[in-house]
VEXDREN-2710 file (C-alpha; in Angstrom, 1 decimal):
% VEXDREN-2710
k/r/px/py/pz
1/UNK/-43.7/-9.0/-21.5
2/UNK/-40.5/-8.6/-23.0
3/UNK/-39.1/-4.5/-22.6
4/UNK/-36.4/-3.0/-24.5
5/UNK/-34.0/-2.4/-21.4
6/UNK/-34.3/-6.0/-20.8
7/UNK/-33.4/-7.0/-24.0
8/UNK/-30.6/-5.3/-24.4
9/UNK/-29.5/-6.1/-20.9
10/UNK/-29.9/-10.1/-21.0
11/UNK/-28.1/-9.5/-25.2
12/UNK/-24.9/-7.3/-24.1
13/UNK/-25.0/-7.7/-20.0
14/UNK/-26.0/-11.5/-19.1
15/UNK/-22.8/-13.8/-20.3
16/UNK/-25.1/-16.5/-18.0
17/UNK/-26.7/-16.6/-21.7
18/UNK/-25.6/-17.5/-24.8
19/UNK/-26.1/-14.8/-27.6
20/UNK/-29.2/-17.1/-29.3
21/UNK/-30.7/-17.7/-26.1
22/UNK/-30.9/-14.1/-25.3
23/UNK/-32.3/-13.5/-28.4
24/UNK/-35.4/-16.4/-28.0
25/UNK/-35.9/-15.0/-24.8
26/UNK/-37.0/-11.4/-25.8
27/UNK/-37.4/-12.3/-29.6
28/UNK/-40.0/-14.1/-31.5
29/UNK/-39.0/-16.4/-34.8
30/UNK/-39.9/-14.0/-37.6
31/UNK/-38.3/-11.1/-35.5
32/UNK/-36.9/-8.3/-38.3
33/UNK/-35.5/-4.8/-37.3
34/UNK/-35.2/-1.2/-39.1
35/UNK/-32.8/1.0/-38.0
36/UNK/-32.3/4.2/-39.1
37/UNK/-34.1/3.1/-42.5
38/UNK/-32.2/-0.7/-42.8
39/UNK/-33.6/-3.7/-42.2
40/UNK/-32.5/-6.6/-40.6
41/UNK/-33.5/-10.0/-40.2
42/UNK/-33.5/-12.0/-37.0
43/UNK/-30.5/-13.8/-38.2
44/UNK/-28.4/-10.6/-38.8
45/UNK/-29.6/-9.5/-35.2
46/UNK/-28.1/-12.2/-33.8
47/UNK/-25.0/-11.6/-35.8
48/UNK/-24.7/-8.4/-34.8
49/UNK/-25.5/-9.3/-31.1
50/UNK/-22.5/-11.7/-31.1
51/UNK/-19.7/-8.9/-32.8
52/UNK/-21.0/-6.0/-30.1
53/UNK/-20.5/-9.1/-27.3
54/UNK/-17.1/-9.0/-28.6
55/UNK/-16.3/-5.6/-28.5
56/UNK/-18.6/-4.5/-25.7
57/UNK/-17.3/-4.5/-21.6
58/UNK/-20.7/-3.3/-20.1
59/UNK/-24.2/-1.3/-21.7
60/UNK/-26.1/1.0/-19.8
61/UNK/-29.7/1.8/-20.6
62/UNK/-31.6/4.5/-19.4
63/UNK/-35.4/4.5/-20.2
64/UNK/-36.6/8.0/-20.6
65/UNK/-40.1/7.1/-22.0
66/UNK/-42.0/3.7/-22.4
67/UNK/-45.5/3.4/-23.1
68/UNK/-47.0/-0.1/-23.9
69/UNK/-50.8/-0.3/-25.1
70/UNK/-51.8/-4.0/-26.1
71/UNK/-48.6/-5.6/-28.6
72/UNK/-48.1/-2.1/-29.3
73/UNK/-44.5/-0.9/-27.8
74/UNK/-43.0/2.7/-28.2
75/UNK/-39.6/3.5/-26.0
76/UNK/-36.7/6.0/-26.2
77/UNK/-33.6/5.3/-24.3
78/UNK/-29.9/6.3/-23.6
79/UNK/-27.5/3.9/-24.6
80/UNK/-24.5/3.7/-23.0
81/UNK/-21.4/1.3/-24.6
82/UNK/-18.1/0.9/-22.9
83/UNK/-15.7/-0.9/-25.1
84/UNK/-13.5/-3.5/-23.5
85/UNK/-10.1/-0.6/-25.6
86/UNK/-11.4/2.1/-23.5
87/UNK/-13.5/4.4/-25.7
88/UNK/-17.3/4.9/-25.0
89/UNK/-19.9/5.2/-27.4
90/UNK/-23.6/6.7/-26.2
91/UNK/-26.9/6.8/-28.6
92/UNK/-30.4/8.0/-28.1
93/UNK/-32.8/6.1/-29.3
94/UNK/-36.3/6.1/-30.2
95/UNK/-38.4/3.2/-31.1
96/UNK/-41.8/1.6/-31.8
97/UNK/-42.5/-2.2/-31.7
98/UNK/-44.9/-4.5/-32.1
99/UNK/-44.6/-8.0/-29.4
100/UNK/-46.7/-11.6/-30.0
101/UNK/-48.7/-13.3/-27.6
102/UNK/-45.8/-14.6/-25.8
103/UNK/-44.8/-11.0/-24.8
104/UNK/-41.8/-11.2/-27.2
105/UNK/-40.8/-8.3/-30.1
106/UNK/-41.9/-9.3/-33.2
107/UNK/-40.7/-5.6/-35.2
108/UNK/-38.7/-2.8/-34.1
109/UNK/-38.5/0.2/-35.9
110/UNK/-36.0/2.9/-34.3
111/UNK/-33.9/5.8/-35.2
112/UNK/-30.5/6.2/-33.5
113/UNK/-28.3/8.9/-33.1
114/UNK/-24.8/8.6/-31.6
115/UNK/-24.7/12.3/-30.0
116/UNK/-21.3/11.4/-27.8
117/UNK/-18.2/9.4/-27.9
END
């Protein structure tokens, strides 16, 4: 079972992986995303994935809460983003999600807020 700190970690930590294969490892096919009211599809995930690779030198995740009942998935976390220029970006986050069979996310629905930089 795919978890959010994982995710994130194999996306924006693991350079052993490719971008995509990140993505298949934690995402299912018909994966879509809101955040903060905007969806995305798995394609623009991936997109998006790639440009913070770029722009990213290291994310830390800190799990406050996780709770997991069946493919039913609610999380918040810490964020933490150091930039390969210097500057630091970290967000709070709170999520719910729904995983398939395999274990991987399906839909995430979460609400960040950037609270330092």
């Amino acid at each position: 079972m795919s978890t959010i700190k994982a995710a994130v970690d194999d996306l924006l930590n693991n350079r052993q992986l490719t971008a995509a294969e990140a993505l298949d490892r934690h995402f299912g096919p018909t994966f879509r995303q809101r955040t903060n009211g905007r969806w995305d599809d798995r394609a623009a995930v991936l997109a998006r994935a790639i440009q913070l690779r770029d722009v990213v030198e290291h994310a830390t995740i800190t799990v406050l809460d996780e709770l997991a009942v069946g493919d039913r998935y609610a999380e918040r976390h810490l964020i933490d983003l150091r930039h390969r220029d210097g500057t630091r970006t970290v967000q709070e986050v709170y999520l719910f999600a729904e995983r398939d069979a395999d274990g991987r996310f399906t839909r995430i629905e979460e609400a960040a807020v950037v609270w330092r930089d």
